[in-house]
C-alpha positions as CSV (number, residue, x, y, z in Angstrom):
1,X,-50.9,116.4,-39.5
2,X,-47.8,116.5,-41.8
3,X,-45.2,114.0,-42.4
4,X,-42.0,115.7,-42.5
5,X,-38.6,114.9,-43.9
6,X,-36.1,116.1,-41.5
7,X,-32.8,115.6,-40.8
8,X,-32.1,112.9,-37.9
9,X,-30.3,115.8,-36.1
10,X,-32.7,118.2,-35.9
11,X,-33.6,119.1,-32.3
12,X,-37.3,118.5,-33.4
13,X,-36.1,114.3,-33.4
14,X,-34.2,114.8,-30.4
15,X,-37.6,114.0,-28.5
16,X,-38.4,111.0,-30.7
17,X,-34.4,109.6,-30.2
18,X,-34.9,110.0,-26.4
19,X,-37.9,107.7,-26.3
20,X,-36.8,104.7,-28.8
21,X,-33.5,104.7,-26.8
22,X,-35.6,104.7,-23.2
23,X,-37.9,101.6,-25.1
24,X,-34.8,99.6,-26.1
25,X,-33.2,99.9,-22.7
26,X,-36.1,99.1,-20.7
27,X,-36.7,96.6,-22.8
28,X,-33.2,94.8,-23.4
29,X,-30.7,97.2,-21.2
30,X,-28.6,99.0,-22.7
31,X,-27.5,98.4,-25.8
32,X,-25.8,101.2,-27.2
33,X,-28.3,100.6,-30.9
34,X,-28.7,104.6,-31.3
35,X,-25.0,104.8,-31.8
36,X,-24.8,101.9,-34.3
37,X,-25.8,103.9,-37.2
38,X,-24.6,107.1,-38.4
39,X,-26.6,110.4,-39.1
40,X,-25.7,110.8,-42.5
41,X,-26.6,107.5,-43.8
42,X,-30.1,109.0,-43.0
43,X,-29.6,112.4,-45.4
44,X,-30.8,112.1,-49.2
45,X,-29.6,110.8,-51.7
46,X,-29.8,107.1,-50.0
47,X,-31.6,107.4,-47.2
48,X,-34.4,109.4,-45.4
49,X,-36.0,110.4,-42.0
50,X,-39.6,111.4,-41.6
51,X,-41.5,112.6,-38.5
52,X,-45.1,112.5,-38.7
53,X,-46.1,116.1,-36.7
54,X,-49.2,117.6,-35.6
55,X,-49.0,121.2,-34.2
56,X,-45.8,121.0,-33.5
57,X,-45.4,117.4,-32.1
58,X,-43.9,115.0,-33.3
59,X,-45.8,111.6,-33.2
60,X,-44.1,109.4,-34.9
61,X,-41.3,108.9,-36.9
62,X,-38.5,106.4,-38.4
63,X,-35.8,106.8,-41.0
64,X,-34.2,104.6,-43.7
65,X,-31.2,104.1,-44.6
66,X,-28.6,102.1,-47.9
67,X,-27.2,98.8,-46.7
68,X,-26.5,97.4,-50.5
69,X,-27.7,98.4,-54.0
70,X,-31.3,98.2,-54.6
71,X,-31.6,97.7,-50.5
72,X,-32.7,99.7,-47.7
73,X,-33.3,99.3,-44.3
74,X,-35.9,100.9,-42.4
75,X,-34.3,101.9,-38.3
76,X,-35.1,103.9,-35.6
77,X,-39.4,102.9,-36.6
78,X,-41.1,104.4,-33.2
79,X,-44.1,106.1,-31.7
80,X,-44.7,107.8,-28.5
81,X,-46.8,105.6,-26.1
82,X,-49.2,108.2,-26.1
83,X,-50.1,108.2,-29.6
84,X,-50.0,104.3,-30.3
85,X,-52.6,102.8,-32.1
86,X,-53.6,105.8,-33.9
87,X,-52.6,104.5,-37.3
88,X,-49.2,106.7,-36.6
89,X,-46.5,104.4,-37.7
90,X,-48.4,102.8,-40.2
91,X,-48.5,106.7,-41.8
92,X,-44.5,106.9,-41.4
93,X,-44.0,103.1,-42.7
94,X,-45.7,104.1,-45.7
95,X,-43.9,107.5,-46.2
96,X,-40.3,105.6,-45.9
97,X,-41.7,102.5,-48.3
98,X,-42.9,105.5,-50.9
99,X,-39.2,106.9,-50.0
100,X,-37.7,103.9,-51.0
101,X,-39.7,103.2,-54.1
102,X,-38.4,106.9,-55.2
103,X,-35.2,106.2,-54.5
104,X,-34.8,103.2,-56.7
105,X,-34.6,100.4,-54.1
106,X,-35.9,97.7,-55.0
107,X,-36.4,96.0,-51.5
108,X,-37.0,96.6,-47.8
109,X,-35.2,95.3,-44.9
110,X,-35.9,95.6,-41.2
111,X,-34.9,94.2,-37.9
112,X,-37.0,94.0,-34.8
113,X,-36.6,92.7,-31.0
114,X,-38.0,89.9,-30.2
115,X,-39.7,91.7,-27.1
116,X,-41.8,93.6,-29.5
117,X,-44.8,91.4,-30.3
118,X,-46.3,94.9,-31.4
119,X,-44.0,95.6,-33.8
120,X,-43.5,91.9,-35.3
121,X,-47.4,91.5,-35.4
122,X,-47.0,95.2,-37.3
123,X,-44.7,94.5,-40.1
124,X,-46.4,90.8,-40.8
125,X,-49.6,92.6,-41.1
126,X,-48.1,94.6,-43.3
127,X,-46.7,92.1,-45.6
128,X,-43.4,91.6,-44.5
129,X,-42.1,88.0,-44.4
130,X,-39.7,86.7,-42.1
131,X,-35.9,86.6,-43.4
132,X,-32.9,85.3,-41.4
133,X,-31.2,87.9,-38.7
134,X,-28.6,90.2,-40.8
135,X,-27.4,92.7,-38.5
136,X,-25.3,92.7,-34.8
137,X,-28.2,91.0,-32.7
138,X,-28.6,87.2,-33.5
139,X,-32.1,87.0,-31.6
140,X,-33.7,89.6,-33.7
141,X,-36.5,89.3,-36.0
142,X,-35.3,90.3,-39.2
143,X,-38.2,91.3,-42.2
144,X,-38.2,92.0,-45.9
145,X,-41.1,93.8,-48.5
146,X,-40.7,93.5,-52.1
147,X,-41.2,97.1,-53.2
148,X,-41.3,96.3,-56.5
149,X,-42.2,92.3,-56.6
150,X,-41.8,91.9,-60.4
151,X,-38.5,92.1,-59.5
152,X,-38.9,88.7,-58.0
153,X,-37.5,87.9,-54.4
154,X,-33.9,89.7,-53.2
155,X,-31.5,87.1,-51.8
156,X,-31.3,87.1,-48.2
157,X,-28.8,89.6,-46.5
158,X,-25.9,88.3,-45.4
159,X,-25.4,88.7,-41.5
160,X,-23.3,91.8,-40.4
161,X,-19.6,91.7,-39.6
162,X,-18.4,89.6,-36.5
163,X,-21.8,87.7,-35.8
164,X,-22.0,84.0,-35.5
């Protein structure tokens, strides 16, 4: 197994793209998320994509992105169904948090749905404490790690744009 920077356009991700944006629809309709966020804000210097891959498959995979100095926001976190509960994500979560540490961000932000008891049980686990929402959907579940918690707490992010 290798975890792989890659850019969010390679064909290898097109896979990975296809299944996150079939999850979110069956799960919440269309929402038109994969289209909120553009590739380049996952290239180096700022941000990063990673696939986890084994013999050519990709597993796993999720990306991360600059939304303010010091702060990054991990997107487009997902697994195929048949390789869940493997330890997959938990392999690309840490990848993108020793990304982010590299970078020079200082904290971690990420948003969730709240039909994903999976993934909010995930991130808590994980250390992530509950901030308010920040982004275009005001039901989601919004999280932020301390990379570097001598830094002490980061305020909270302000919501995006046009929400309530």
């Amino acid at each position: 197994m290798e975890l792989r920077p890659i850019r969010v356009t390679d064909p290898l991700v097109v896979g990975l793209i296809e299944g996150l944006t079939s999850e979110y629809d069956r799960r919440y309709g269309e929402t038109g998320e994969m289209l909120t966020v553009d590739a380049e804000e996952f290239d180096p210097p700022a941000g990063t994509f990673l696939v986890l891959i084994d013999g050519g498959a990709v597993l796993a995979g999720g990306g991360l992105r600059r939304v303010a100095a010091g702060t990054c926001e991990v997107k487009r976190m997902w697994t195929a169904d048949e390789h869940r509960r493997k330890g997959y994500a938990s392999l690309v979560l840490t990848g993108l948090e020793d990304a982010a540490g590299a970078a020079g961000y200082a904290t971690l932000l990420l948003e969730t749905g709240p039909r994903q008891p999976e993934a909010i049980a995930f991130y808590t686990a994980r250390g992530y404490e509950p901030i308010p929402y920040y982004g275009r959907y005001p039901d989601a579940l919004a999280f932020r790690l301390a990379l570097d918690p001598a830094l002490g707490p980061t305020p909270d992010p302000a919501p995006a744009p046009g929400t309530p």
